[in-house]
KOLPAPA-422843 format. One record per residue (C-alpha): x, y negated, z. Coordinates in steps of 0.2 Angstrom, whole numbers, padded with zeros to 4 digits, always signed. Layout:
REM residues N
XYZ/...
This chain:
REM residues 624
+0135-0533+0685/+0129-0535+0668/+0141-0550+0664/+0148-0554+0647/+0168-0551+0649/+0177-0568+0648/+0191-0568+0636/+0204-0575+0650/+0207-0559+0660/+0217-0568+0670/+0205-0583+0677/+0194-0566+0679/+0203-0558+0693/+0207-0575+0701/+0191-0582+0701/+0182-0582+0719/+0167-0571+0722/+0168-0560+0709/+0172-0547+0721/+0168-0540+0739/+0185-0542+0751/+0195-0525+0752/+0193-0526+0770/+0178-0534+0776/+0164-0523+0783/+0147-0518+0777/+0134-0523+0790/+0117-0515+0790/+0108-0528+0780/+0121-0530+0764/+0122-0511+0764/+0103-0510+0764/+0102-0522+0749/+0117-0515+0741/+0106-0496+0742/+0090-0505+0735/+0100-0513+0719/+0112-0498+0716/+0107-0488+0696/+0096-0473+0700/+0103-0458+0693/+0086-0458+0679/+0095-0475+0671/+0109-0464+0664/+0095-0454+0654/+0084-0467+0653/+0097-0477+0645/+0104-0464+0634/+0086-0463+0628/+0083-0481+0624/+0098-0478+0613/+0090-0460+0605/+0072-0469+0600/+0081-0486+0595/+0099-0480+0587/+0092-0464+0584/+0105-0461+0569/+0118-0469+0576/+0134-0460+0580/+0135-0452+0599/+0148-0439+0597/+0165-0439+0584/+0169-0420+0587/+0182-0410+0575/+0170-0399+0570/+0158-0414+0565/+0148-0428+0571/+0132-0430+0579/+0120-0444+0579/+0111-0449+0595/+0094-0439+0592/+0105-0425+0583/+0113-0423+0602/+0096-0426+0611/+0090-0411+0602/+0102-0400+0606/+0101-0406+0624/+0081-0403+0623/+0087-0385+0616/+0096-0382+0631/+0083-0389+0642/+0072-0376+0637/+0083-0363+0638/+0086-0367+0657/+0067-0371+0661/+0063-0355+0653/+0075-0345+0665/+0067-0350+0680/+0083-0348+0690/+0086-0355+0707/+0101-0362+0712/+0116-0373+0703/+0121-0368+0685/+0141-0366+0681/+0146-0372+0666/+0159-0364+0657/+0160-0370+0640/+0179-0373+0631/+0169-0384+0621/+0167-0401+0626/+0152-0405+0617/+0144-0390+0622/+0148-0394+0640/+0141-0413+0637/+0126-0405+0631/+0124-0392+0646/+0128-0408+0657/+0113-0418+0650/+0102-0403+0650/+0107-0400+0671/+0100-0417+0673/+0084-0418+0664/+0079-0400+0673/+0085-0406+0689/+0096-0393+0694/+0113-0398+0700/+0128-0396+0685/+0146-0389+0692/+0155-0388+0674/+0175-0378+0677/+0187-0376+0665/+0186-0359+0656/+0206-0355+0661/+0205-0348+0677/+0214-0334+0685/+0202-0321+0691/+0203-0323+0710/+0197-0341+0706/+0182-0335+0698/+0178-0325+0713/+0178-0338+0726/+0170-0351+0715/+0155-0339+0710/+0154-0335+0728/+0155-0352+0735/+0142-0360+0721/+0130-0345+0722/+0125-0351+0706/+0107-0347+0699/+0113-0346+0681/+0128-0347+0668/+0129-0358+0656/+0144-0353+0644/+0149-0354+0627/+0158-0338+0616/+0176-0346+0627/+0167-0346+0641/+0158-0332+0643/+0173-0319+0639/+0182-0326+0652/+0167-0322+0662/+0167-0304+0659/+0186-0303+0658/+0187-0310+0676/+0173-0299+0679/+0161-0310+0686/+0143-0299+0687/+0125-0302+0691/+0122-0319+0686/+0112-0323+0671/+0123-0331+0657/+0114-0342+0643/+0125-0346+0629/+0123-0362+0628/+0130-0360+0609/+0113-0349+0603/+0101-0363+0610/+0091-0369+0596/+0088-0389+0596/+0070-0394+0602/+0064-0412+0596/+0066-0425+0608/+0055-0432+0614/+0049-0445+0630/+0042-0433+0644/+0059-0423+0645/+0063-0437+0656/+0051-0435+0669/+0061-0417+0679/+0073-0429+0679/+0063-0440+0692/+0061-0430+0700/+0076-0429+0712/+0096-0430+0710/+0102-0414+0710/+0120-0420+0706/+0135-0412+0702/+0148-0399+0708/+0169-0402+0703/+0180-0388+0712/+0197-0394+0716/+0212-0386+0723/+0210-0383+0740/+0223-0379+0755/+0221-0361+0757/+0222-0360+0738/+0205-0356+0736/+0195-0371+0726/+0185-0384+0736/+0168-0388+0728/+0165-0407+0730/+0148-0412+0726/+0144-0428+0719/+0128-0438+0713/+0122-0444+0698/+0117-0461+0708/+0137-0463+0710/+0139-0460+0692/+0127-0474+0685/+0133-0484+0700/+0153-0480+0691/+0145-0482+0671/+0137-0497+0674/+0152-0504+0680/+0164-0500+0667/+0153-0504+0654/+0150-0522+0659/+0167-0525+0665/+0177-0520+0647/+0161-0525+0637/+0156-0507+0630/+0143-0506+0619/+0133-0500+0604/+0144-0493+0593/+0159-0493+0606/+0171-0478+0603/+0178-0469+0619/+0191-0455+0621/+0188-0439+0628/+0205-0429+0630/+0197-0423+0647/+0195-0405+0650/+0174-0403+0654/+0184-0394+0671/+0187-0412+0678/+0176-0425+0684/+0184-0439+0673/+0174-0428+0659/+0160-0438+0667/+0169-0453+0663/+0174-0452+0646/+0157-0444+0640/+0142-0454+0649/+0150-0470+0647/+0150-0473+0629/+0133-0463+0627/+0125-0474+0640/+0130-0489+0632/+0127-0484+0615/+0142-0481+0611/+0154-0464+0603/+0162-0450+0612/+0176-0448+0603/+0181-0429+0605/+0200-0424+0604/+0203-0407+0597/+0204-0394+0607/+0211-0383+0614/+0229-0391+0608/+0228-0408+0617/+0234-0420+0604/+0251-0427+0611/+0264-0439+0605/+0266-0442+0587/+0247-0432+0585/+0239-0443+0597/+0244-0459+0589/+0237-0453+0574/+0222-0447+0580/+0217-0465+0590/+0219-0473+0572/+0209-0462+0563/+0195-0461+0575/+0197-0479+0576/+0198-0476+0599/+0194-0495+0605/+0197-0489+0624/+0207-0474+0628/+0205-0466+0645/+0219-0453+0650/+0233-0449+0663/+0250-0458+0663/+0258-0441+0658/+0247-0442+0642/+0249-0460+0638/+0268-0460+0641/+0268-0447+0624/+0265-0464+0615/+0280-0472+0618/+0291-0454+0617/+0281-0455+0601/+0287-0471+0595/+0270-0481+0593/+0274-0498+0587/+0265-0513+0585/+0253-0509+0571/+0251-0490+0577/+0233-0493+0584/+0224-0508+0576/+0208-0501+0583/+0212-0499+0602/+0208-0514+0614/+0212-0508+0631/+0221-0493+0638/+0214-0486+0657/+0226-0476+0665/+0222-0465+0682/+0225-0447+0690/+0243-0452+0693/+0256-0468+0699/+0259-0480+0682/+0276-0486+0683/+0283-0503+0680/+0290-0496+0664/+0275-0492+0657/+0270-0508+0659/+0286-0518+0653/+0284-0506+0635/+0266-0509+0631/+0267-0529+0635/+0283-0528+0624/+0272-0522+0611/+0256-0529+0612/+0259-0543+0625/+0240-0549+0631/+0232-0542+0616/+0229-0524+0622/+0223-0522+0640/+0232-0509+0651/+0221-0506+0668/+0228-0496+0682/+0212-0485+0691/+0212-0480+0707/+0200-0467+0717/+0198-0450+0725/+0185-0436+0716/+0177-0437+0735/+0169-0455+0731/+0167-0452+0713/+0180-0457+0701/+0186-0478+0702/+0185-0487+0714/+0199-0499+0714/+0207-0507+0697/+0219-0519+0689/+0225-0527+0673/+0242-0526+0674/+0252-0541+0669/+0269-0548+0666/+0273-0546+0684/+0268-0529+0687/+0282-0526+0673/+0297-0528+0686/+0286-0524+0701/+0294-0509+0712/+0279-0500+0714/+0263-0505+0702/+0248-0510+0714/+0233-0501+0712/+0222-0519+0714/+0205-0522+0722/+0190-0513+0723/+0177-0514+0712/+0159-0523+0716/+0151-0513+0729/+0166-0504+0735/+0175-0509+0751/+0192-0502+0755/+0202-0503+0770/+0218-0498+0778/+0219-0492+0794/+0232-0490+0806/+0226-0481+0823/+0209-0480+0816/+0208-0500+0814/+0207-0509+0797/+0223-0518+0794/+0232-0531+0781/+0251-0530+0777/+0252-0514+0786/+0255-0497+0781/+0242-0485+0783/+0230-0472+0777/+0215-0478+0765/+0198-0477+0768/+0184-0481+0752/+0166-0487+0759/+0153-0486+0744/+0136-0491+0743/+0126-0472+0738/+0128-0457+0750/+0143-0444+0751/+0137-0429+0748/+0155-0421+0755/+0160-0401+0749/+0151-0390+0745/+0147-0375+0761/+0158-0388+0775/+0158-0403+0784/+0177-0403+0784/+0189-0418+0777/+0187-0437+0779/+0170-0439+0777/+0164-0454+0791/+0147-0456+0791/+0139-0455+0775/+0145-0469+0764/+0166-0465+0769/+0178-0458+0766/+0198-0455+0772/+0206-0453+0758/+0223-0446+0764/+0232-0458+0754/+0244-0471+0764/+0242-0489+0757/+0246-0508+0762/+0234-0521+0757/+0243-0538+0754/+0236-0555+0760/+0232-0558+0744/+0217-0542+0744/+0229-0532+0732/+0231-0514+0736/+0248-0504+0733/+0247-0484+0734/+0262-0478+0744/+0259-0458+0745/+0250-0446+0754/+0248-0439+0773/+0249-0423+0769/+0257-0412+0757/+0243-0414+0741/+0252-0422+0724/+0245-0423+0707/+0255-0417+0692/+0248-0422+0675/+0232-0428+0685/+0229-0412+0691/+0226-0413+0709/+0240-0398+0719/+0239-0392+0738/+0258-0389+0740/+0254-0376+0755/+0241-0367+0742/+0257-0363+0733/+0268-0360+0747/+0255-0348+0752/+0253-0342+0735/+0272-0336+0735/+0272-0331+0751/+0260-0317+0747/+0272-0308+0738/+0277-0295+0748/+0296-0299+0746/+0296-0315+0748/+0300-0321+0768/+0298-0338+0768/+0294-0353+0754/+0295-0373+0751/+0286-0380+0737/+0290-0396+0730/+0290-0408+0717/+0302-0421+0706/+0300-0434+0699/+0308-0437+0682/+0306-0450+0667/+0290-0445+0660/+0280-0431+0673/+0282-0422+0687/+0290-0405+0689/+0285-0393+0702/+0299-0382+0712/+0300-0368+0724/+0312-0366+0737/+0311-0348+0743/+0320-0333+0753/+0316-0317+0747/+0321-0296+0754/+0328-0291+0735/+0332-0296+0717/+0313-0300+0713/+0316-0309+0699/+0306-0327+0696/+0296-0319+0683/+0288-0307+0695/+0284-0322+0708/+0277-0333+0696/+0266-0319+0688/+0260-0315+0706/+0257-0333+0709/+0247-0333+0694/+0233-0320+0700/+0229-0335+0713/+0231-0349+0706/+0228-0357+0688/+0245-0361+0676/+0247-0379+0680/+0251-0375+0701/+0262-0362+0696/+0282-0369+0698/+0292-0373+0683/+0308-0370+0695/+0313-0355+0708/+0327-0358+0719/+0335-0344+0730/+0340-0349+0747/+0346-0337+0762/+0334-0348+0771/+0323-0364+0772/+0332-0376+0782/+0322-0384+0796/+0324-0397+0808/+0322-0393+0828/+0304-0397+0827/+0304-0382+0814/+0298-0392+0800/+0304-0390+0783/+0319-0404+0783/+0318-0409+0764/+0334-0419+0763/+0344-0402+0768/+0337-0397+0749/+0347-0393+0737/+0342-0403+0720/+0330-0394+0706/+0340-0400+0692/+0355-0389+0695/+0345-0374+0701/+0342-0363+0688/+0353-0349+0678/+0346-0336+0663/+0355-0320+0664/+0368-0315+0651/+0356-0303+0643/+0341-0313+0643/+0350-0329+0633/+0342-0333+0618/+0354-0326+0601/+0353-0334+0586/+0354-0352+0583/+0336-0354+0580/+0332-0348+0598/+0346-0358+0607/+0336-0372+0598/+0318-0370+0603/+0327-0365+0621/+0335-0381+0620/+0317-0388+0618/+0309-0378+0632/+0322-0384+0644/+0318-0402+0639/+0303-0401+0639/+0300-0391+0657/+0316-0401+0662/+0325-0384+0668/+0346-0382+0665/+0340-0366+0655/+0329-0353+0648/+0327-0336+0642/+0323-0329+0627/+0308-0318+0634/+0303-0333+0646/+0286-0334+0646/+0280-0354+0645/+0267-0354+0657/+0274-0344+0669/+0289-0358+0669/+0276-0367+0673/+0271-0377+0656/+0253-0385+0659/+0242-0385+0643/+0249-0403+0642/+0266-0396+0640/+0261-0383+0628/+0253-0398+0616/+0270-0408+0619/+0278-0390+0613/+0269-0389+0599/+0269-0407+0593/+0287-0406+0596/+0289-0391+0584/+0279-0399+0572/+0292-0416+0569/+0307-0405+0572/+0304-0389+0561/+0291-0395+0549/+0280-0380+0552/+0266-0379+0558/+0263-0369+0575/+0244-0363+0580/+0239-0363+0599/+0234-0346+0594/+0249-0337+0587/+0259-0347+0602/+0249-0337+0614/+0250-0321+0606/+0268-0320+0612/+0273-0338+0623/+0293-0336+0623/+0307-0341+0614/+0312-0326+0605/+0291-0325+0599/+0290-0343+0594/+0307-0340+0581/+0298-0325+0574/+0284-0340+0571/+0297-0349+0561/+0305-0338+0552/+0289-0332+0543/+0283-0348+0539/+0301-0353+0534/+0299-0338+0522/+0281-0339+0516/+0274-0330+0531/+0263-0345+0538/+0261-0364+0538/+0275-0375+0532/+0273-0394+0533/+0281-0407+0520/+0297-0413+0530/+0289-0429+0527/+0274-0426+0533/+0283-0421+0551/+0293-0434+0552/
């Protein structure tokens, strides 16, 4: 695995051997062998270290408010460490920091004192503070100024908080590696679950190494290598995006927060922190091209990977017009369950007029397989199963889901694998989609909805348009409970991204005689929604930023006192929102005075006072 990257990526995935068969099985000895070679979780500190005592000043983390050197970062960690070790709590330790290098150091620290890390983002409604706190049963918190006030406004009492923040650095030195041999404690990442309540999935840091090394060798990161991190510390691609550069000497290269950088911002931001490999979603990466990034736009950047969602043959055709074979684009396939990719591609000229971009073949180590009636199959369509070579450790508290002994696992996800060995993704066999990367239970919203006492029944789906995907609900409700009311009641169970953009009043669901929901009978989003008289937005101004809203959420209209997130804007949207306001009005809007009141009418009053002195006004040519 530690090869040096040939410059012809295409004799590279052609050549034979270089990886296992997509479908042939692991017999006891390969697996044996496979478990004896595979990175033990200490390589990832041990790695990082050998970077600390030999690049010691080198950079390990570009942040907005400053950078930090590798033994500037193993100080804090140490900090940390001490903090936790001193606390002589039992049990996992949540992390709730807004601040992603305070939740890279609170990772790092997890793993030196061998206590098992569940980081989740600080934005959660407070029912989903509740079942996570009781799930985890964590021994301590570990939370920055963000994060600890949504702690106490969820009210979540009688675990110990540390503020990961007031840690004072502790000189690094050799021996804080030794808890850290002492087992894999691993990690926790809460997903959506059916029910709507999170599902803790717990990973190892053995999977990790076994993922970093990979990636590392394959796209030839090393020292002084700078990676993007747009990743909330809430997901477990923040695993990704932080322990790859750092255990290869490389940067983390830290997008501001918490305004996601977006469109015309994130192409600047890539050229002036000089991103040689950019990770993110194809939602995110589409913002480029809405943008307008051209051919020079981002001299530094060497390969784009892209996961969390279906890439499109479009996508494809625009970067290759661009940069043809200069820049790489990679498609990544794999469920949280197995720990991030497991199944890759460089996509080439012909996944550019392909009808459905494959996700490509598993990377060494990793067999997949489709099975049809339990049995592997090629050129057939049928659900995907992922063998790896470390242990699943499965969710947290159950033995439920697709867990087959302990190195597979049944994704869900329908497939066909090719003669050739190339997989193509073809949907799911139950009712979870992802939107924006985020990972949605459709029945966790149904049920969501359906808690409201006037609602009768409910259908949620989702649409796909040119750039993302909206979510819709379908529902039959007793009175005039407006969609404001649902979506608000929606909100107290589930966080902003699940809630739908669209509400659609029916006087019933249709269903077919099996008394499924028959999705054909729907009528289409796009045409769904109407804003009362009263509640249209006045002056021109409004009618404008409306206009915008509507665009942006892909609704036919919206109110003036429409509140974004209930419409179901995501913080991606809100980043799009606000980058959008910037090029159109030259004024500079703050996440902050957005939130303070999130609607049309709020965001004009925003305007108007920076048009008049009251607040930031750019240089038209500056927003251009």
């Amino acid at each position: 695995m530690h090869r040096t990257a040939s410059g012809d990526q295409g004799d590279r995935r052609r050549r034979p051997g270089r990886r296992l068969s997509l479908h042939r099985p692991l017999d006891d000895r390969r697996r044996a062998d496979q478990e004896r070679s595979a990175v033990s979780h200490e390589t990832l500190l041990a790695r990082w270290h050998d970077h600390i005592t030999r690049r010691g000043d080198a950079c390990a983390v570009s942040a907005p408010d400053g950078d930090l050197t590798h033994r500037e970062l193993a100080d804090q960690v140490a900090g940390v460490h001490r903090a936790l070790s001193g606390s002589a709590t039992d049990g996992p330790v949540l992390v709730v920091c807004a601040d992603p290098v305070q939740a890279l150091v609170g990772l790092l620290a997890c793993a030196l004192a061998g206590q098992t890390v569940a980081p989740v983002d600080v934005r959660q409604p407070a029912a989903r503070w509740a079942a996570i706190v009781e799930d985890l049963r964590p021994g301590a918190v570990l939370a920055d100024a963000p994060g600890a006030a949504a702690l106490a406004a969820a009210g979540v009492r009688g675990v110990p908080v540390l503020r990961a923040d007031a840690c004072a650095p502790v000189a690094w030195v050799a021996p804080h590696l030794e808890p850290a041999a002492r087992a894999d404690a691993g990690y926790v990442y809460f997903t959506s679950g059916t029910t709507g309540r999170p599902k803790g999935i717990r990973g190892s840091l053995a999977a990790v190494a076994h993922f970093v090394d990979w990636e590392t060798s394959e796209f030839s990161i090393g020292a002084g290598t700078r990676v993007s991190l747009l990743t909330s510390p809430g997901f477990d691609a923040f695993l990704r995006d932080a322990l790859v550069p750092l255990c290869a000497g490389g940067t983390v290269c830290v997008a501001p927060t918490p305004e996601l950088p977006v469109g015309d911002a994130l192409v600047r931001w890539l050229a002036e922190q000089r991103v040689e490999v950019l990770h993110c979603v194809p939602t995110v990466f589409r913002t480029l091209r809405t943008a307008g990034a051209a051919a020079g736009s981002l001299p530094d950047l060497r390969v784009a990977l892209l996961a969390g969602e279906p890439v499109r043959a479009s996508d494809v055709a625009w970067w290759r017009g661009l940069f043809g074979d200069t820049k790489e684009l990679v498609n990544l396939y794999g469920p949280s369950e197995t720990t991030m990719t497991k199944v890759f591609r460089r996509l080439d000229a012909a996944d550019a007029v392909a009808e459905t971009v494959p996700v490509g073949r598993a990377m060494p180590g990793v067999t997949v397989r489709v099975l049809v009636a339990g049995a592997p199959a090629t050129d057939a369509i049928g659900e995907i199963e992922i063998e790896v070579p470390f242990p699943l450790a499965g969710y947290l508290g159950t033995d439920e889901g697709g867990f087959r002994l302990p190195h597979r696992y049944r994704t869900g996800d329908l497939g066909r694998i090719g003669d050739d060995g190339t997989l193509v993704l073809l949907g799911r066999r139950d009712q979870q989609v992802k939107v924006s990367g985020v990972r949605i239970e459709l029945g966790a919203v149904e049920e969501a909805l359906r808690d409201h006492p006037a609602v009768h029944d409910a259908c949620v789906v989702t649409a796909d348009h040119e750039d993302t995907t909206v979510l819709g609900a379908y529902v039959v409700t007793a009175d005039a409970t407006s969609d404001e009311e649902l979506r608000a009641h929606a909100a107290l169970r589930l966080p902003s991204g699940h809630l739908p953009s669209v509400v659609v009043r029916l006087s019933e669901i249709p269903r077919t005689l099996s008394g499924k929901v028959d999705r054909r009978a729907l009528p289409l989003l796009a045409a769904a929604r109407s804003t009362a008289e009263e509640d249209a937005p006045g002056t021109p101004l409004e009618r404008e930023i409306a206009a915008l809203w509507a665009e942006l959420l892909h609704l036919t209209s919206v109110g003036r006192l429409d509140d974004f997130s209930l419409l179901g804007g995501t913080s991606l949207a809100m980043a799009r929102l606000l980058d959008a306001l910037r090029t159109r009005f030259g004024v500079e809007v703050t996440l902050r005075s957005f939130l303070l009141d999130p609607t049309v009418a709020g965001l004009a009053t925003v305007i108007e006072d920076a048009r008049t002195g009251g607040g930031t006004q750019l240089p038209m040519e500056a927003s251009a």
